[in-house]
C-alpha positions as CSV (number, residue, x, y, z in Angstrom):
1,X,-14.9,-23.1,14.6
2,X,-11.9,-25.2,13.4
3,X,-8.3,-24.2,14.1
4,X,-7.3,-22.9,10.4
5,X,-10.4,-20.4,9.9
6,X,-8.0,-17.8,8.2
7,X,-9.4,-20.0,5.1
8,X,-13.1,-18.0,5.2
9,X,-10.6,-14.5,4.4
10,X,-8.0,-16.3,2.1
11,X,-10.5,-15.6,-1.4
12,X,-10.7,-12.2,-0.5
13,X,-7.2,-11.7,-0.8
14,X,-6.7,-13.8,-3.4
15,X,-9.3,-11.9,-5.9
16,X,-7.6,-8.5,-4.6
17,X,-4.1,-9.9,-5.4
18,X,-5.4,-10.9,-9.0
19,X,-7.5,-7.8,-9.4
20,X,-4.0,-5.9,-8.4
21,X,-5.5,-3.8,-6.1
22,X,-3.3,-0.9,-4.3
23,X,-0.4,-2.9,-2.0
24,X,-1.6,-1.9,1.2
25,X,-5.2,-3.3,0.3
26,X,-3.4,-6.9,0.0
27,X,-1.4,-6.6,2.8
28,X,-4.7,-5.5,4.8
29,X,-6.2,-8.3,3.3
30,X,-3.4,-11.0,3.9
31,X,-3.2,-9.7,7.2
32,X,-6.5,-11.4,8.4
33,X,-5.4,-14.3,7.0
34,X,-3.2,-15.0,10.0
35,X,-5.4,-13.5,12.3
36,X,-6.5,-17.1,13.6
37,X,-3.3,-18.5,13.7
38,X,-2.7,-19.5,17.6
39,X,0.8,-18.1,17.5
40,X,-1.4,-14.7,16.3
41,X,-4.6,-14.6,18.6
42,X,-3.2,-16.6,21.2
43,X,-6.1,-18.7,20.9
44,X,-5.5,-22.7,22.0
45,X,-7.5,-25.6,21.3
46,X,-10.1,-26.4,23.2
47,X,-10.9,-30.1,21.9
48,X,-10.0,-32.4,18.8
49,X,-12.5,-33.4,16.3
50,X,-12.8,-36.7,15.0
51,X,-10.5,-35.8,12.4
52,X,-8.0,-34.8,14.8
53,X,-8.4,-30.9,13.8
54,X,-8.0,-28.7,16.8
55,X,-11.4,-26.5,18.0
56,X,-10.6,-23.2,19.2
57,X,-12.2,-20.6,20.5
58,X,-12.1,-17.5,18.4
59,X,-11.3,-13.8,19.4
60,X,-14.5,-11.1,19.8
61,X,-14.2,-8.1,17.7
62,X,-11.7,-6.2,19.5
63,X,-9.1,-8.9,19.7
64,X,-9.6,-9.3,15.8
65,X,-9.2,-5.6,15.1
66,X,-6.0,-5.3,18.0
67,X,-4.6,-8.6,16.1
68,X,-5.1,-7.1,12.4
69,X,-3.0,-3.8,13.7
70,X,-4.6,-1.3,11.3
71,X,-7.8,0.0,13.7
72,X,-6.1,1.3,16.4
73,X,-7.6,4.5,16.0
74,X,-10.9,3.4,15.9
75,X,-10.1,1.1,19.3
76,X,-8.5,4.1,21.3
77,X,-12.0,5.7,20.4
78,X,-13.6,3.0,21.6
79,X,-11.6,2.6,25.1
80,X,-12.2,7.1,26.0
81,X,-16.0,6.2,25.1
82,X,-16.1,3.0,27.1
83,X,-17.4,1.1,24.4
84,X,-14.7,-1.0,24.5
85,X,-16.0,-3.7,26.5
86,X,-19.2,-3.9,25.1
87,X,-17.7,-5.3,22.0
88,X,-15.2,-7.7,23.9
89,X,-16.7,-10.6,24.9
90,X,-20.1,-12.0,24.7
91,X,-22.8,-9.3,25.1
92,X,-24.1,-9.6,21.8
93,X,-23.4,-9.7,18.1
94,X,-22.4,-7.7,16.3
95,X,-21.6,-6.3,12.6
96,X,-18.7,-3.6,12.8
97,X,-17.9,-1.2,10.1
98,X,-14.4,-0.6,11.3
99,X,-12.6,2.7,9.7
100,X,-8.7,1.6,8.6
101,X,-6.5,4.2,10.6
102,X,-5.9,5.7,7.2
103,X,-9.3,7.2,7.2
104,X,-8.4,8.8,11.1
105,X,-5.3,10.4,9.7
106,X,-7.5,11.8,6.9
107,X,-9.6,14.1,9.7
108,X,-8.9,17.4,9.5
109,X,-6.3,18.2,12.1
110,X,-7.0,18.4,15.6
111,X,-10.5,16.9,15.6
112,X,-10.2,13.6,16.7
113,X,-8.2,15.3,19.7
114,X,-11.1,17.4,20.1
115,X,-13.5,14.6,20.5
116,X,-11.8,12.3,23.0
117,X,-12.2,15.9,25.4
118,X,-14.6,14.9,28.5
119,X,-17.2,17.5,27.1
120,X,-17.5,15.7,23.9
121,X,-17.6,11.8,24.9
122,X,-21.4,11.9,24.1
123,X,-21.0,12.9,20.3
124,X,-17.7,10.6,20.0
125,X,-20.2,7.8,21.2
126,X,-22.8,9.0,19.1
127,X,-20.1,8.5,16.0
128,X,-18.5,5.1,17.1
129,X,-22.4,4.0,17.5
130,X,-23.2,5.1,14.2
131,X,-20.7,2.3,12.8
132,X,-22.1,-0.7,14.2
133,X,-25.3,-2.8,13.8
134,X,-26.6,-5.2,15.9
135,X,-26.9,-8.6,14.9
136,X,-23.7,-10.2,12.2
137,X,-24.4,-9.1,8.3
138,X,-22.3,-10.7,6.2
139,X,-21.4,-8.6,2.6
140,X,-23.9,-11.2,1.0
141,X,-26.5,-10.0,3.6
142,X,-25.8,-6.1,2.5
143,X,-28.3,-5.4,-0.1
144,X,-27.9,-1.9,-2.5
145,X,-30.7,0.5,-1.3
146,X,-31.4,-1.3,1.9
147,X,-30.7,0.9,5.3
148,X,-29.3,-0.9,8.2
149,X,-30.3,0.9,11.9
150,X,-27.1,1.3,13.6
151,X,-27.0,1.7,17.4
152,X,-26.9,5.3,17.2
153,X,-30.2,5.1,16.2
154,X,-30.3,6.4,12.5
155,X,-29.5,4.6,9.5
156,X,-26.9,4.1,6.7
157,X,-27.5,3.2,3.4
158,X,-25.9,0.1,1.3
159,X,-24.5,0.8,-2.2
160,X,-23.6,-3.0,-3.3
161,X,-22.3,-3.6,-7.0
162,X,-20.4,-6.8,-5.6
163,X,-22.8,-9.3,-7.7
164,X,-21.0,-7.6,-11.2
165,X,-17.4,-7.6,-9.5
166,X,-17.8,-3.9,-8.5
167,X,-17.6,-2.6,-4.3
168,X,-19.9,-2.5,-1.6
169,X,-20.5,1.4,-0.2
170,X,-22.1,2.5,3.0
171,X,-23.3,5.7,2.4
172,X,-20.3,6.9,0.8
173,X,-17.3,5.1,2.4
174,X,-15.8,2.1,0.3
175,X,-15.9,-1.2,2.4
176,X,-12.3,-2.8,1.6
177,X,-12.3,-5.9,3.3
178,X,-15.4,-7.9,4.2
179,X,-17.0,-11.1,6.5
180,X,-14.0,-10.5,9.0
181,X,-14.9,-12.9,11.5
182,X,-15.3,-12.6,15.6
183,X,-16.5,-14.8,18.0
184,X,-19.3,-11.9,18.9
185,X,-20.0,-10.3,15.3
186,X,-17.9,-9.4,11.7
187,X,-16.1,-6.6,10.9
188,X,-16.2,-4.7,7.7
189,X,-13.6,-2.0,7.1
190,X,-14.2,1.0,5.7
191,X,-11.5,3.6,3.9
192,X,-13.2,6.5,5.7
């Protein structure tokens, strides 16, 4: 991928901006747009292209998230469940809905302390595993009424009114930000 990918999110942000969507929504948004930068990810060129554009190598889904600064919630639950480093580097790929920290802070109080507890890793797992797929879909990929198996092993369902201008759902959590891309996968986030 070419040095200056931030252009795949720039759209998105732009349509939110014009739609005047709530602030933090475009500063999530415009976030991502730097997330490639090298001064960001840390990423450096690997090569030039013809053209003289710098290749670099792109940052797996943990990176992204750490870089964007709004999932570290959802990454400390990943680090007490050891899933961690399944999604950091190149074990697979992967399609992450990613929960904004917002959507942590809006547990009822207590419970995610109650989950990180030895004697509940199993069910935290179970819940982190229940927000990714296997294999990248891309919002043009999620189809309304079509389940996706997620590696928990059940299914959520896809509400998408995105072709009239409307949101993409799973099941009933509004996807805010979509086609976030990872060397290893895409994240989706989700408001809850």
């Amino acid at each position: 991928r070419l040095c200056g990918a931030q252009a795949f999110f720039l759209p998105t942000c732009l349509q939110l901006l014009m739609e005047g969507a709530e602030g933090k929504i475009d500063e999530l948004n415009c976030a991502f747009i730097n997330i490639f930068t090298p001064e960001v990810c840390g990423c450096q060129p690997l090569a030039s292209t013809e053209a003289g554009q710098s290749v670099i190598e792109v940052p797996d889904i943990v990176s992204v998230a750490m870089a964007a600064g709004v999932f570290s919630q959802f990454l400390n639950a990943l680090m007490v469940s050891g899933l961690v480093d399944d999604l950091h580097g190149p074990r697979g790929l992967y399609t992450v809905f990613c929960p904004l920290d917002s959507a942590f802070d809006a547990l009822p109080d207590g419970i995610l302390d109650i989950l990180i507890q030895p004697e509940n890793l199993d069910l935290l797992t179970d819940i982190l595993l229940y927000h990714i797929v296997s294999n990248e879909v891309y919002s043009t990929d999620l189809m309304s009424g079509v389940p996706l198996e997620t590696l928990e092993g059940s299914s959520v369902m896809v509400y998408n009114d995105n072709i009239f201008g409307g949101q993409i759902s799973i099941n009933t959590a509004q996807v805010v930000a979509t086609d976030i891309l990872a060397s290893n996968g895409v994240i989706h986030v989700l408001d809850q």
